[in-house]
C-alpha positions as a Markdown table, in Angstrom:
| # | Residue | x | y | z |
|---|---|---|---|---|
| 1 | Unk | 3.6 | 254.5 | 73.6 |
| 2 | Unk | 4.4 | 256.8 | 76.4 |
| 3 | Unk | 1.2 | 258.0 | 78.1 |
| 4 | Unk | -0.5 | 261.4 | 78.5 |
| 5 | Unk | -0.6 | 262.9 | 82.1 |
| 6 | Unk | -4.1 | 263.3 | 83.0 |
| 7 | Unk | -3.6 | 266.3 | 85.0 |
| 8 | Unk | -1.7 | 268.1 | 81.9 |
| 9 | Unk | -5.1 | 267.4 | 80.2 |
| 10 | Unk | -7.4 | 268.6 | 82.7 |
| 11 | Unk | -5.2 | 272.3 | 83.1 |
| 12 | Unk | -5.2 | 272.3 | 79.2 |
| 13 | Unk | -8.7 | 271.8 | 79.2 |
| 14 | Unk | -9.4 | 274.4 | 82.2 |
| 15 | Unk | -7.0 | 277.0 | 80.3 |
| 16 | Unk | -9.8 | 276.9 | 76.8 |
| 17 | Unk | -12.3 | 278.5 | 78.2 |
| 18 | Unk | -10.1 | 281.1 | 80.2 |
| 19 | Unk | -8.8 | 281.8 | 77.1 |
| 20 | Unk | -12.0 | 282.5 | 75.4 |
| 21 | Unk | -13.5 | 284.4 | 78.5 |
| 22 | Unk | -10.8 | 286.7 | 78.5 |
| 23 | Unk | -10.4 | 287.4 | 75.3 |
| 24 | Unk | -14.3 | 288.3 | 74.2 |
| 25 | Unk | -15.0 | 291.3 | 75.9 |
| 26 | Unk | -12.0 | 292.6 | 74.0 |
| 27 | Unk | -14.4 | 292.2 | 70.8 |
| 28 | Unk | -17.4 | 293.7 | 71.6 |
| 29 | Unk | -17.1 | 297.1 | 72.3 |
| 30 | Unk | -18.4 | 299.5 | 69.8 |
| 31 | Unk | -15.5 | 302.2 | 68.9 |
| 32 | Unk | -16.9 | 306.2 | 69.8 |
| 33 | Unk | -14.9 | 309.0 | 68.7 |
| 34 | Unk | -14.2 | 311.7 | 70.4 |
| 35 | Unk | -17.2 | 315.0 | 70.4 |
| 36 | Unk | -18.9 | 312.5 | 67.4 |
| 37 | Unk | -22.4 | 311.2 | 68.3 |
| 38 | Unk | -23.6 | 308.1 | 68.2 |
| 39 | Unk | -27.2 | 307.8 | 67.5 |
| 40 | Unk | -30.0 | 304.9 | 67.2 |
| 41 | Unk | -28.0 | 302.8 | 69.4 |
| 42 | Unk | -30.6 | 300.1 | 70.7 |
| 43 | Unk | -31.1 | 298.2 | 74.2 |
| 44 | Unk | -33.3 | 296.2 | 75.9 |
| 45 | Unk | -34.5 | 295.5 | 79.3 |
| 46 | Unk | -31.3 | 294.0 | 81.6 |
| 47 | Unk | -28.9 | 294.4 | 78.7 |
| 48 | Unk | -25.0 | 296.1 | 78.6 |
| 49 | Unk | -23.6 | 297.7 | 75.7 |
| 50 | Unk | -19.8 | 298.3 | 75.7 |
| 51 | Unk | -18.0 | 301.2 | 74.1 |
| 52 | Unk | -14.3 | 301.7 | 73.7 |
| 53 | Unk | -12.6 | 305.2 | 73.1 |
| 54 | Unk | -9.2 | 306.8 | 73.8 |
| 55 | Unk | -8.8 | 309.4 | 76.1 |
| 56 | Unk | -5.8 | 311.7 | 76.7 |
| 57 | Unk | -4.0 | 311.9 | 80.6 |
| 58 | Unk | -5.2 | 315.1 | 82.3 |
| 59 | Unk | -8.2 | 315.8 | 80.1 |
| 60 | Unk | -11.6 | 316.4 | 81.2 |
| 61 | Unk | -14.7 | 314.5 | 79.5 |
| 62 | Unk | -18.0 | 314.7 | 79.3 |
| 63 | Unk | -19.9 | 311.9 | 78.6 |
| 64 | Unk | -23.4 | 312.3 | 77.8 |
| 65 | Unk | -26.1 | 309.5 | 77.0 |
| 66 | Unk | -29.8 | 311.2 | 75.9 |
| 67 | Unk | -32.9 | 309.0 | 76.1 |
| 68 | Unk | -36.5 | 310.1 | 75.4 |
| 69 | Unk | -38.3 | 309.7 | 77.9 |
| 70 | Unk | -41.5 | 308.0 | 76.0 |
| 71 | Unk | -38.8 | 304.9 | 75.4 |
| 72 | Unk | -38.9 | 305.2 | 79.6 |
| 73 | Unk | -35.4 | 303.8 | 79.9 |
| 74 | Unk | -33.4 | 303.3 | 83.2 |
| 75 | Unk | -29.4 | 303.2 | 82.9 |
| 76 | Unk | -26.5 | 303.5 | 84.8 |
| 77 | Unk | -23.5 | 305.0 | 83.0 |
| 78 | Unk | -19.7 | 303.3 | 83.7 |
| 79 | Unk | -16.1 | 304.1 | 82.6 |
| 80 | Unk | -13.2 | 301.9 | 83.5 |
| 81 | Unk | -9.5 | 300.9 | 82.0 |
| 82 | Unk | -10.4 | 297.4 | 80.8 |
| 83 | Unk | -13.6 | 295.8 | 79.4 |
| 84 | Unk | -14.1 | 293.4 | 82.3 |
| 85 | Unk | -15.8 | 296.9 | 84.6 |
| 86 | Unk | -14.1 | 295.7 | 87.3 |
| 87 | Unk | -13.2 | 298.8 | 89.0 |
| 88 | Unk | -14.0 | 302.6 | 87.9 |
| 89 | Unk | -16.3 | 305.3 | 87.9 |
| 90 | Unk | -20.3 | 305.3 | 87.5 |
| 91 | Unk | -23.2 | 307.6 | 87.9 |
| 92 | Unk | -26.7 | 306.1 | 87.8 |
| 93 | Unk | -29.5 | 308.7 | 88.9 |
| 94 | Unk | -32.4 | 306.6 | 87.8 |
| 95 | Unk | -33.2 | 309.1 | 86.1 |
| 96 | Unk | -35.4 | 307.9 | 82.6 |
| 97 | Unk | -33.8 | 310.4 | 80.4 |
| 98 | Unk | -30.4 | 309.1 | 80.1 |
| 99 | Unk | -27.1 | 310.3 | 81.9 |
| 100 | Unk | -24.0 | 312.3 | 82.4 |
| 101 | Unk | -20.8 | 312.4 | 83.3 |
| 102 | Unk | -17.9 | 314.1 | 83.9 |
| 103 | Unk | -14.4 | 312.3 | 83.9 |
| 104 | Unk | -10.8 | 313.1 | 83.8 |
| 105 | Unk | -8.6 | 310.6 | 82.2 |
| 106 | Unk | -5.6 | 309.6 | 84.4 |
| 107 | Unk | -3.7 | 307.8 | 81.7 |
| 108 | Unk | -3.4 | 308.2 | 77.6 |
| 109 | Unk | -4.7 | 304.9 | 76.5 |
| 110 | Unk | -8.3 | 303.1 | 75.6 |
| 111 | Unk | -10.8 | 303.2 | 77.9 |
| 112 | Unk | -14.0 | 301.4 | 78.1 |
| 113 | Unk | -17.6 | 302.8 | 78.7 |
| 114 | Unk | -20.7 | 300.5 | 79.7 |
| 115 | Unk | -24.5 | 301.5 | 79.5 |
| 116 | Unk | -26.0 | 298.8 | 81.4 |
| 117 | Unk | -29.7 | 298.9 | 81.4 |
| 118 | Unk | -31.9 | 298.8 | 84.7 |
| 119 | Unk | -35.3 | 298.7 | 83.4 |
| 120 | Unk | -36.9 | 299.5 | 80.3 |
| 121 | Unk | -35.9 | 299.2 | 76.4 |
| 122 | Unk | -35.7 | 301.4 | 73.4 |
| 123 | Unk | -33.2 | 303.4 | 71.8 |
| 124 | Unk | -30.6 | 306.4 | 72.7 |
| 125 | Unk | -27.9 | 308.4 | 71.4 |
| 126 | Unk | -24.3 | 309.0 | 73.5 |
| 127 | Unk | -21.3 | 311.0 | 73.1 |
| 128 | Unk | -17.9 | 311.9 | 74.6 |
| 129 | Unk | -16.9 | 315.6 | 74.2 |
| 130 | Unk | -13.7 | 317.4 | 75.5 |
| 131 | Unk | -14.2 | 319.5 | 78.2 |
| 132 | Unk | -17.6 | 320.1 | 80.3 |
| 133 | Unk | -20.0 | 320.9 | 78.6 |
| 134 | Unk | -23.5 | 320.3 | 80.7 |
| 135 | Unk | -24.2 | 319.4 | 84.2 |
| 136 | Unk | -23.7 | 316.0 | 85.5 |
| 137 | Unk | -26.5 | 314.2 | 86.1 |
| 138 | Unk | -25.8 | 312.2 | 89.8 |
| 139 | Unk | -22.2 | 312.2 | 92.0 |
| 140 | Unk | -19.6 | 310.6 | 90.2 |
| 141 | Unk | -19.0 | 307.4 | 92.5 |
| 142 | Unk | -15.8 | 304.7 | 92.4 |
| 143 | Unk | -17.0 | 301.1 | 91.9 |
| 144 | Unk | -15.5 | 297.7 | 92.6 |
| 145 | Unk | -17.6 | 295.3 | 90.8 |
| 146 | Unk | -16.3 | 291.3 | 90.4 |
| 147 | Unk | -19.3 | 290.0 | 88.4 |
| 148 | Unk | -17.3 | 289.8 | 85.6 |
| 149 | Unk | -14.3 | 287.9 | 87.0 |
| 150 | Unk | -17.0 | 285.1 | 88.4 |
| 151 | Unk | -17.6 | 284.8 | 84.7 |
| 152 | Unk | -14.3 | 285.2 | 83.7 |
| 153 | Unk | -13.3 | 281.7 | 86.3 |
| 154 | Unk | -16.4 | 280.1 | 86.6 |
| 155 | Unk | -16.1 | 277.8 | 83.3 |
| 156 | Unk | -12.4 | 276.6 | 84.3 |
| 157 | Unk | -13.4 | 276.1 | 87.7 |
| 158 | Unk | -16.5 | 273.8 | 86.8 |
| 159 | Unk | -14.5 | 271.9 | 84.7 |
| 160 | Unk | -11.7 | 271.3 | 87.3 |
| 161 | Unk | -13.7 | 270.4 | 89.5 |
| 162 | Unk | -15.7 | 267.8 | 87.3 |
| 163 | Unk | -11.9 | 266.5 | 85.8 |
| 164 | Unk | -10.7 | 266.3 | 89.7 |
| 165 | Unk | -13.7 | 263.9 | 90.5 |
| 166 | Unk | -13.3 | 261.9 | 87.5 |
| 167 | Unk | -9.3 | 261.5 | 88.6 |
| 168 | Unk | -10.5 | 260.7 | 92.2 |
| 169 | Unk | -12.7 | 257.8 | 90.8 |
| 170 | Unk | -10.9 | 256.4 | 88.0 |
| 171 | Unk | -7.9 | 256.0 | 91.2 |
| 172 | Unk | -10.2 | 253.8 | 93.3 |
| 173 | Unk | -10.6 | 251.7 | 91.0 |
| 174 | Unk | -8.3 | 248.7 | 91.0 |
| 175 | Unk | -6.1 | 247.8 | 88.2 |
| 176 | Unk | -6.1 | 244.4 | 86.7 |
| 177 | Unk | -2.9 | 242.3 | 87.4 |
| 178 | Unk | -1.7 | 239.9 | 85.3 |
| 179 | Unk | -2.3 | 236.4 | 86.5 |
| 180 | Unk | 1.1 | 234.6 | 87.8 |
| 181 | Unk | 1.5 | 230.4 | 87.4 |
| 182 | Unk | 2.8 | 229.0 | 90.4 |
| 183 | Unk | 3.5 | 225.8 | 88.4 |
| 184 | Unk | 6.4 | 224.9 | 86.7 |
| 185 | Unk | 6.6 | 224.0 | 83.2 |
| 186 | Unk | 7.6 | 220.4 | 83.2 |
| 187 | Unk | 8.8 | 219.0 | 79.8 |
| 188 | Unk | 7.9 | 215.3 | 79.7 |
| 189 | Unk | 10.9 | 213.1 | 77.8 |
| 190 | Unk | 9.6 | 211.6 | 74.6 |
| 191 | Unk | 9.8 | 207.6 | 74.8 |
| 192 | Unk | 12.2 | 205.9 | 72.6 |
| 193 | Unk | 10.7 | 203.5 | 70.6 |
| 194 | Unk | 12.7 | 200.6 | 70.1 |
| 195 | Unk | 11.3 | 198.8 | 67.2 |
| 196 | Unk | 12.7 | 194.9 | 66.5 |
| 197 | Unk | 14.2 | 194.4 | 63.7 |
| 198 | Unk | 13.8 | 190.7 | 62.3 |
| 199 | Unk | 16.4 | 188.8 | 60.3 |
| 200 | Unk | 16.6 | 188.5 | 56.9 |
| 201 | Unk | 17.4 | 185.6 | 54.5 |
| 202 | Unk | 17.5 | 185.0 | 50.9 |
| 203 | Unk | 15.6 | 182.3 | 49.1 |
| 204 | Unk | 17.5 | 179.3 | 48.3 |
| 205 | Unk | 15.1 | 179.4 | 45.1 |
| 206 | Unk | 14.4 | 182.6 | 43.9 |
| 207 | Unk | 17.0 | 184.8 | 45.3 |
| 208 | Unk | 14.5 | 187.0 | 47.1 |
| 209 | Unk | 15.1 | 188.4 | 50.4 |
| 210 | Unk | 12.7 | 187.2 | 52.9 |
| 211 | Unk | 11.7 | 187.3 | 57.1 |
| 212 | Unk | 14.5 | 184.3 | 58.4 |
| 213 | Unk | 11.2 | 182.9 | 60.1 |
| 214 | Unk | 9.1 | 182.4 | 56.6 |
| 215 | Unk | 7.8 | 178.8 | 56.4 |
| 216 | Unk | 6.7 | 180.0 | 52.8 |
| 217 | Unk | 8.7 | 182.2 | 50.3 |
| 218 | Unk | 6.0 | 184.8 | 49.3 |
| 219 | Unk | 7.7 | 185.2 | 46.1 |
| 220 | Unk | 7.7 | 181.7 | 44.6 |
| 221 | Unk | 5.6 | 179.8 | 46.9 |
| 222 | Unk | 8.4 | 177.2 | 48.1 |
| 223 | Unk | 8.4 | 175.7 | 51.0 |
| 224 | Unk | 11.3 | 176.6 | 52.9 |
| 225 | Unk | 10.9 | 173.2 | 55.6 |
């Protein structure tokens, strides 16, 4: 049986949970049409919700997340072309009553919005509308943000590195060899066994065939002298 190449193993195994990582945040998101709100939405303290809406090229958006202020919440409001946030545009005022922002779409196509908690929990309401339609609440800045991606690698890479250890060992240590006779097989000859064969007679009496040396026939007792 032919055998398996350990390092085909460990990049299959390092490619599963790529796989998995990359593929998730393409779940999650919660779908927002446009000028439709969404209300009751819930977070708690530290926690991200993902949204996911298409957007025209060229328009201008407003997107607007309300929070009461007795809830006391603290987000920061993002908008980027993939669900991994890795690069895009945010506002984050700390203000406690939610945020907004205004956005023009460069592209026709999905785009993904996060409301990523700071402090605080409770519940609040967003919506994307066409057009500007109240004030923004901080400076729209750009964003470059690889948290994600460390997520995204960090499974594969632990697991290379823990296969890659496991190869380095397993190699030190030293195969068995099969043991090798220096000694030749020697047949021994088998003997020949001569075996004397005594004359025979026959009885001068009875007829019987008997040893030449016979003093006695065994047969009828005569003495052969």
């Amino acid at each position: 049986m032919k055998k398996v190449n350990p390092i085909l193993i460990l990049v299959i195994g390092c490619l599963i949970p790529l796989l998995f990582t990359a593929t998730i945040p393409f779940a999650l998101p919660t779908r927002l049409h446009l000028n439709s709100r969404k209300s009751s939405e819930h977070a708690w303290n530290f926690d991200i919700k993902l949204y996911v809406i298409t957007l025209e090229a060229g328009s201008q958006y407003t997107i607007d997340v309300d929070i009461d202020t007795f809830w006391g919440m603290d987000i920061a409001l993002r908008i980027a072309e993939t669900p991994y946030m890795i690069n895009g545009f945010s506002v984050d005022s700390r203000s406690n009553t939610g945020e907004t922002m205004h956005f023009t779409a460069s592209k026709t196509g999905t785009y993904y919005i996060q409301v990523k908690v700071n402090s605080g929990s409770g519940f609040y309401e967003i919506e994307v509308v066409s057009g500007t339609t109240s004030s923004a609440t901080g400076t729209t800045l750009e964003y470059f943000d690889v948290s994600y991606l460390l997520v995204l690698v960090l499974p594969s890479v632990f697991i290379l590195i823990v296969g890659l250890l496991f190869l380095r060992r397993r190699a030190k240590i030293p195969e068995k060899k099969p043991i090798i006779s220096v000694y030749k097989k020697w047949d021994r000859p088998e003997k020949e066994v001569q075996v004397e064969k005594e004359e025979m007679m026959i009885c001068e009496y009875c007829g019987c065939e008997i040893k030449k040396s016979s003093k006695i026939c065994p047969e009828c007792n005569t003495s052969l002298n």
